[in-house]
C-alpha positions as CSV (number, residue, x, y, z in Angstrom):
1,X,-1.4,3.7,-21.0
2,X,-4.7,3.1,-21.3
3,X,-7.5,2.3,-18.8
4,X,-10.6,0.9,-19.0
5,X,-12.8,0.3,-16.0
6,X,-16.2,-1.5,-15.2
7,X,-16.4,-3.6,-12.1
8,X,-12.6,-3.5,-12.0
9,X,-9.7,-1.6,-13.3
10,X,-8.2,-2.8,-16.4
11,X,-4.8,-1.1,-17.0
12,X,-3.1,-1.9,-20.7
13,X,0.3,-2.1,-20.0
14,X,3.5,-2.1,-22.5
15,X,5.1,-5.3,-20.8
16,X,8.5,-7.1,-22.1
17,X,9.3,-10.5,-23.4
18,X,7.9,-14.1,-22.8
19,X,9.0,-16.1,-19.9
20,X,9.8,-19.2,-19.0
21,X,7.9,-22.0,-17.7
22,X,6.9,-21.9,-14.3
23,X,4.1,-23.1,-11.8
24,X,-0.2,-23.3,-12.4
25,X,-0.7,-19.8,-11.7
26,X,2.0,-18.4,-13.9
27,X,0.6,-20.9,-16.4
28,X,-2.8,-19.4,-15.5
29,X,-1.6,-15.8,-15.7
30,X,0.4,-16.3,-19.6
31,X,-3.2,-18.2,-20.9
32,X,-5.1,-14.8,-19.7
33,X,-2.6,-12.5,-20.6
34,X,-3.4,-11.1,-17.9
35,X,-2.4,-10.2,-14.3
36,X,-5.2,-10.3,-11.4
37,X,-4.0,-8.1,-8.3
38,X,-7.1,-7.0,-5.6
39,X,-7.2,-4.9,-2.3
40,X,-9.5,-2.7,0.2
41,X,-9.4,1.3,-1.6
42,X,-7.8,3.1,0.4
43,X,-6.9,6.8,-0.8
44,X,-3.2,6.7,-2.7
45,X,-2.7,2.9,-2.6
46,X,-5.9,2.0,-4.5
47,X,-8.5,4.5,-5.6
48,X,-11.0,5.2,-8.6
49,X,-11.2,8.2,-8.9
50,X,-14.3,10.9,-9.9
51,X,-12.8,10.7,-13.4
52,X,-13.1,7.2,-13.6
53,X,-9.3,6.6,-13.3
54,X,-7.9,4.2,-10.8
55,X,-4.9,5.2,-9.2
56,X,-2.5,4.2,-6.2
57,X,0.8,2.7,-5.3
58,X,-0.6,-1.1,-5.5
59,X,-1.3,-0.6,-9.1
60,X,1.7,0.7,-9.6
61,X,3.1,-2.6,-7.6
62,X,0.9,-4.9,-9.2
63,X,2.1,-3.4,-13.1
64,X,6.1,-4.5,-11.4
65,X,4.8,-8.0,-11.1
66,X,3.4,-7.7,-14.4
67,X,6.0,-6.6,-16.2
68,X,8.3,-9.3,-15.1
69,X,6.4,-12.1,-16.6
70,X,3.6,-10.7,-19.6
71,X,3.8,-9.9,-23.0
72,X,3.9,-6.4,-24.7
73,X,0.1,-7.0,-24.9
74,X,-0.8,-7.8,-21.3
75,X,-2.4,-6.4,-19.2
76,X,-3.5,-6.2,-15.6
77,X,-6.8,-6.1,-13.7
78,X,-7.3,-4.9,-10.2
79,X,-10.3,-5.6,-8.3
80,X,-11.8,-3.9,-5.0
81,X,-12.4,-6.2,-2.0
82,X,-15.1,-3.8,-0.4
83,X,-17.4,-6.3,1.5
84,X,-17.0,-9.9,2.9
85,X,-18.9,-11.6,-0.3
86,X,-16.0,-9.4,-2.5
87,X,-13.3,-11.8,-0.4
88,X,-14.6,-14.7,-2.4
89,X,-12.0,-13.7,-4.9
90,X,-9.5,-14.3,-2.6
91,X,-11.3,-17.9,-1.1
92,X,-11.6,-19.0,-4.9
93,X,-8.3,-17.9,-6.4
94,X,-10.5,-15.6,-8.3
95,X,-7.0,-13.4,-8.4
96,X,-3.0,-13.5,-8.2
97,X,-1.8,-11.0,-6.0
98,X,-3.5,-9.9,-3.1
99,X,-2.1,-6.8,-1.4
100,X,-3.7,-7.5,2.1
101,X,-2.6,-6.6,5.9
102,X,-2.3,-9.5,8.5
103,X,-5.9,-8.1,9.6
104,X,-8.3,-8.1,6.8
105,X,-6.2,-12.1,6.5
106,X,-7.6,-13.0,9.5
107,X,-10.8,-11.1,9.7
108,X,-12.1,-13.0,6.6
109,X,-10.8,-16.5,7.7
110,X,-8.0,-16.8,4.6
111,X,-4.8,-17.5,7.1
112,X,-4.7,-21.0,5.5
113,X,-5.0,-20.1,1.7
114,X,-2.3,-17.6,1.6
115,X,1.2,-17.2,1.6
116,X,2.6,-14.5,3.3
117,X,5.4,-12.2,1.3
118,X,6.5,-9.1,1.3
119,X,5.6,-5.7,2.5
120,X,4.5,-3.8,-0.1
121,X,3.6,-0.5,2.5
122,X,3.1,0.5,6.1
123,X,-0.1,1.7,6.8
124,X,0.3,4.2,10.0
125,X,-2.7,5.3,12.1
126,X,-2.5,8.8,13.6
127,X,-3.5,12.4,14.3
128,X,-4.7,15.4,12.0
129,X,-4.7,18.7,13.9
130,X,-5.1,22.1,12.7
131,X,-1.9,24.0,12.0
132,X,-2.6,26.6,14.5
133,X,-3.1,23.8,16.8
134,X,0.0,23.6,19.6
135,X,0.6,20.6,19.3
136,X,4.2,19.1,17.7
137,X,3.8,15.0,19.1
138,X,1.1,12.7,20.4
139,X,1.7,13.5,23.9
140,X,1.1,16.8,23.6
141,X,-2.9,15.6,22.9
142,X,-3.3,14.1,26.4
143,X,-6.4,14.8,28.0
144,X,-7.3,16.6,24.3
145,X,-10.5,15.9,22.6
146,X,-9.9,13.6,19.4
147,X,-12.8,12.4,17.0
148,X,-12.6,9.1,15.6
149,X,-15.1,6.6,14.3
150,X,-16.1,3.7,16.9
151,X,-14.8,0.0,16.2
152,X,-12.2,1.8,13.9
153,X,-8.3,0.8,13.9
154,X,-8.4,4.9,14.7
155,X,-10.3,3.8,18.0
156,X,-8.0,1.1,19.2
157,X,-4.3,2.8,18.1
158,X,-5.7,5.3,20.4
159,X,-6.3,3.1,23.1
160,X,-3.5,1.0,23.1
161,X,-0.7,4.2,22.6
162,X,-2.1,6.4,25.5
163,X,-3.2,2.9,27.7
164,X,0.8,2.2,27.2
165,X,1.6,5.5,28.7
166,X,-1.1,5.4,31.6
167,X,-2.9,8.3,30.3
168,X,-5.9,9.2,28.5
169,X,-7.9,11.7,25.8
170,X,-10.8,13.3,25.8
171,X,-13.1,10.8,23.8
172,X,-15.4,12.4,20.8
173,X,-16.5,8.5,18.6
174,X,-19.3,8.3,15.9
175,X,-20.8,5.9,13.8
176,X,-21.0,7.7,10.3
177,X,-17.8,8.8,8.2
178,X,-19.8,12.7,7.6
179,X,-20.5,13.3,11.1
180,X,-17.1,12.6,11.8
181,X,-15.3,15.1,9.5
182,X,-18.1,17.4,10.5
183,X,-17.4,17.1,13.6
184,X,-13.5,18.3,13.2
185,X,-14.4,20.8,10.3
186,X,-16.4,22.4,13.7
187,X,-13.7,22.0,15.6
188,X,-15.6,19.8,18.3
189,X,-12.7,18.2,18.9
190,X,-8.7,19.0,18.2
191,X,-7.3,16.0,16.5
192,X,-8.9,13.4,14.1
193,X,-7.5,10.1,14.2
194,X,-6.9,7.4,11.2
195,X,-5.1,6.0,8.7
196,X,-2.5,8.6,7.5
197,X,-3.6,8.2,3.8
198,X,-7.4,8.9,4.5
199,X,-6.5,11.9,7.0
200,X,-5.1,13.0,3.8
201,X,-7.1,13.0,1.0
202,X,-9.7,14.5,3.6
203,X,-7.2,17.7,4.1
204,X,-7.9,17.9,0.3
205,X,-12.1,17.9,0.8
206,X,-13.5,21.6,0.8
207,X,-15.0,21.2,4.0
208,X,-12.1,20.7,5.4
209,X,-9.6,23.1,3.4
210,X,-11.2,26.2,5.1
211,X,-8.8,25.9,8.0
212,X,-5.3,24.2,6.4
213,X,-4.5,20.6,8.6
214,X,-1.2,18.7,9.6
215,X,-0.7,15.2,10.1
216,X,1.3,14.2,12.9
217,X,4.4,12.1,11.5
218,X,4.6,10.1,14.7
219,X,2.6,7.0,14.5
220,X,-0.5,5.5,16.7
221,X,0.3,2.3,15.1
222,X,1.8,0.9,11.9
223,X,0.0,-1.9,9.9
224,X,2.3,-4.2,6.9
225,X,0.4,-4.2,4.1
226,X,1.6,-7.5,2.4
227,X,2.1,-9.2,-1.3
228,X,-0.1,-12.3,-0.5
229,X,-0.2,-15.1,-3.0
230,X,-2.0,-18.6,-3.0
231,X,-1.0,-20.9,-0.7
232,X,-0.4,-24.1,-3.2
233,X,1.8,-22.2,-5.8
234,X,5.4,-21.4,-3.9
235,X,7.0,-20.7,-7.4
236,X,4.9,-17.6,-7.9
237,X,5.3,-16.4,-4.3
238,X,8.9,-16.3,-4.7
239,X,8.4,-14.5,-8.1
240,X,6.0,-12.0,-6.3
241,X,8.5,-11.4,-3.6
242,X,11.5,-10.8,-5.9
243,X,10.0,-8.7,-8.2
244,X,8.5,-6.1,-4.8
245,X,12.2,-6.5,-3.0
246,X,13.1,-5.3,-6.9
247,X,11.7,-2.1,-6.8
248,X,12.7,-1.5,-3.2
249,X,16.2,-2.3,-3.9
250,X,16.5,-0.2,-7.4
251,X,16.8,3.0,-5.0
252,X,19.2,2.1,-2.7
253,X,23.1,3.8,-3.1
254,X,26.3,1.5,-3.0
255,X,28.6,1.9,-0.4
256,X,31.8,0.1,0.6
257,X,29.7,-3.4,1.3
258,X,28.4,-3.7,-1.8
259,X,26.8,-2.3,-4.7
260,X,24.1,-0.1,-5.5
261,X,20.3,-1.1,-6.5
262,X,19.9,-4.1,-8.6
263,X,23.9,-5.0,-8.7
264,X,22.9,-5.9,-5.1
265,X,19.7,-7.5,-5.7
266,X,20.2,-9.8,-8.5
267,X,17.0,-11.9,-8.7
268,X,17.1,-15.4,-10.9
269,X,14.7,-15.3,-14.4
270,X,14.2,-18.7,-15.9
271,X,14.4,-20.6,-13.0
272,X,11.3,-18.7,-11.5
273,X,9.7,-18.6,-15.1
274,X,11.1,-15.1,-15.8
275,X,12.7,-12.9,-18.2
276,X,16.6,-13.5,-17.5
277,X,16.7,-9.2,-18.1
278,X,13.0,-8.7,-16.0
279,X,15.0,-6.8,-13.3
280,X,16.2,-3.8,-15.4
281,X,12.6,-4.1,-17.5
282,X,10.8,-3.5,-14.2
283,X,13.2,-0.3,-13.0
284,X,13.3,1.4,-16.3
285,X,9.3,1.1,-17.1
286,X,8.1,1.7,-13.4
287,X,11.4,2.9,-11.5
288,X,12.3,2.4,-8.4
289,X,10.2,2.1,-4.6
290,X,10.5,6.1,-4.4
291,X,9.7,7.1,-7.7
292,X,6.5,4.8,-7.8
293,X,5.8,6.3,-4.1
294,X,6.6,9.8,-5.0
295,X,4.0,9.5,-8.0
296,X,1.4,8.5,-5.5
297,X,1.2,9.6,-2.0
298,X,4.5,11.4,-2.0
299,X,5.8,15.0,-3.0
300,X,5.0,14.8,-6.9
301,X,1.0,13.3,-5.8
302,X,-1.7,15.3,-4.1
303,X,-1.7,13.9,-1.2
304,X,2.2,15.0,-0.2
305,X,2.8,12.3,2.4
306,X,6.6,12.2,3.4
307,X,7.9,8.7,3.1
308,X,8.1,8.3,7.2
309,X,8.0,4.8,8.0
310,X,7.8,3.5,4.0
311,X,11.3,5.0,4.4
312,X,14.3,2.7,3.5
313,X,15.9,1.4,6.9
314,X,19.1,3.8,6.5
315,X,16.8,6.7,6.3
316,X,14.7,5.8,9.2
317,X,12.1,3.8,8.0
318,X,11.1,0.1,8.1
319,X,11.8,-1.0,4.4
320,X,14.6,-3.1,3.8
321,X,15.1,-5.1,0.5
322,X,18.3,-8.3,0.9
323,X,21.5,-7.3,-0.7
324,X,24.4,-9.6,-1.3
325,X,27.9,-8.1,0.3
């Protein structure tokens, strides 16, 4: 695979067969060759790194899309929505696939010019404590000190999960990112709360590695992060949301209701301007929900996040892809 990045990441893909005809922005996306998939970074899901590589489960989601409707030549493009003026992608149909939570939809006024579809990930906000902290759950951080950065979705999980409970922490906020992790790498406070994916890649930061870190696997709060599509084109939302439930199925083991993985999940091709084969295409290039995760953010990635919520329903978690019985 080969990348090539400027304002964006361009990822060559090897992609399989030509599809169908569908609706203007499959007709858009076969004219460019070319798949257009955007989000915030956030470490593990969407990330250029140091080396210049971008890396993360949505770019691993957005090549699943790809590879159910492109060429062996196509290729797809990812860019960064990292202010309000980047949204104009979204506001102009700049892109195809916009992995986006219910938040950032309404914070930037695009509730109208989207359609909602799957869950592609559960973004969970929590707590990072040292190891030779004693503490095993949230509770046991009552009346603690925990840092977090003011106006934050940190701030407010915190809020709203010890409010709940009629109890309170110690409160250590700040403005800037550095004084922040300074902050906990001086051990000002006990816990550092935010989103489980940045908690950690900063466990990986030499500041922080002195002492090792744990983050807590029970959640503050836990945000869907959704395949969004534009609103006008329902052909190519259904498309988005068959090829995600696609990978999320591929993992899941027959019992006596029905079968396993994709002999549950059989998902139509030329009607939805598909390959009538896209389905095993998809698995056997990508693989399944846990293999994509486990590349990323799970035991076979850096970060070494356990699958905790982005669990399949049987196994605890929230993700559940249809089945037929």
């Amino acid at each position: 695979m080969r990348i090539v990045l400027s304002a964006v990441a361009f990822l060559s893909l090897f992609l399989f067969g030509p599809p169908a005809e569908a609706g203007p922005v499959l007709d858009r996306i076969k004219a460019a060759n070319t798949l257009r998939c955007g989000a915030e970074e956030r470490p593990g899901l969407f990330k250029i790194e140091r080396d210049g590589r971008a890396r993360g489960l949505l770019l691993e989601m957005c090549r699943a899309i790809a590879l159910s409707v492109l060429p062996p030549d196509g290729k797809i493009e990812f860019h960064g929505y990292e202010s309000a003026k980047s949204f104009d992608a979204v506001r102009n149909n700049a892109d195809d696939v916009y992995f986006l939570t219910f938040g950032e939809i309404t914070e930037q006024d695009l509730a109208d010019r989207l359609a909602i579809g799957p869950t592609v990930y559960n973004i969970t906000v929590t707590v990072m404590v040292p190891d030779s902290a004693p503490v095993k759950t949230l509770a046991d951080l009552q009346q603690k000190s925990i840092c977090f950065l003011e106006s934050s979705t940190g701030e407010r999980a915190l809020d709203v999960w010890f409010g709940a409970r009629n109890s309170d922490f110690q409160r250590r906020g700040f403005r800037e990112e550095v004084e922040l992790y300074d902050s906990y790498n001086a051990q000002y406070c006990l816990g550092l709360a935010g989103e489980s994916t940045i908690l950690a890649r900063q466990r990986l930061q030499p500041q922080v590695k002195h002492f090792a870190s744990r983050i807590l696997s029970e959640p503050l709060a836990v945000v869907p992060l959704m395949a969004t599509t534009p609103v006008a084109d329902g052909e190519w939302s259904t498309a988005v949301a068959y090829a995600v439930q696609t990978v999320i199925a591929a993992e899941v083991p027959a019992n006596h209701w029905f079968g396993g993985g994709l002999a549950a999940f059989k998902a139509p091709g030329k009607a939805l301007g598909l390959r009538e084969d896209w389905q095993k295409s998809v698995v056997e290039t990508v693989g399944s929900y846990d293999q994509m995760y486990r590349r990323t953010l799970g035991e076979d990635s850096p970060m070494r996040l356990p699958r905790g919520v982005n669990a399949q329903v049987r196994d605890g978690g929230l993700l559940l892809a249809p089945w037929a019985d």
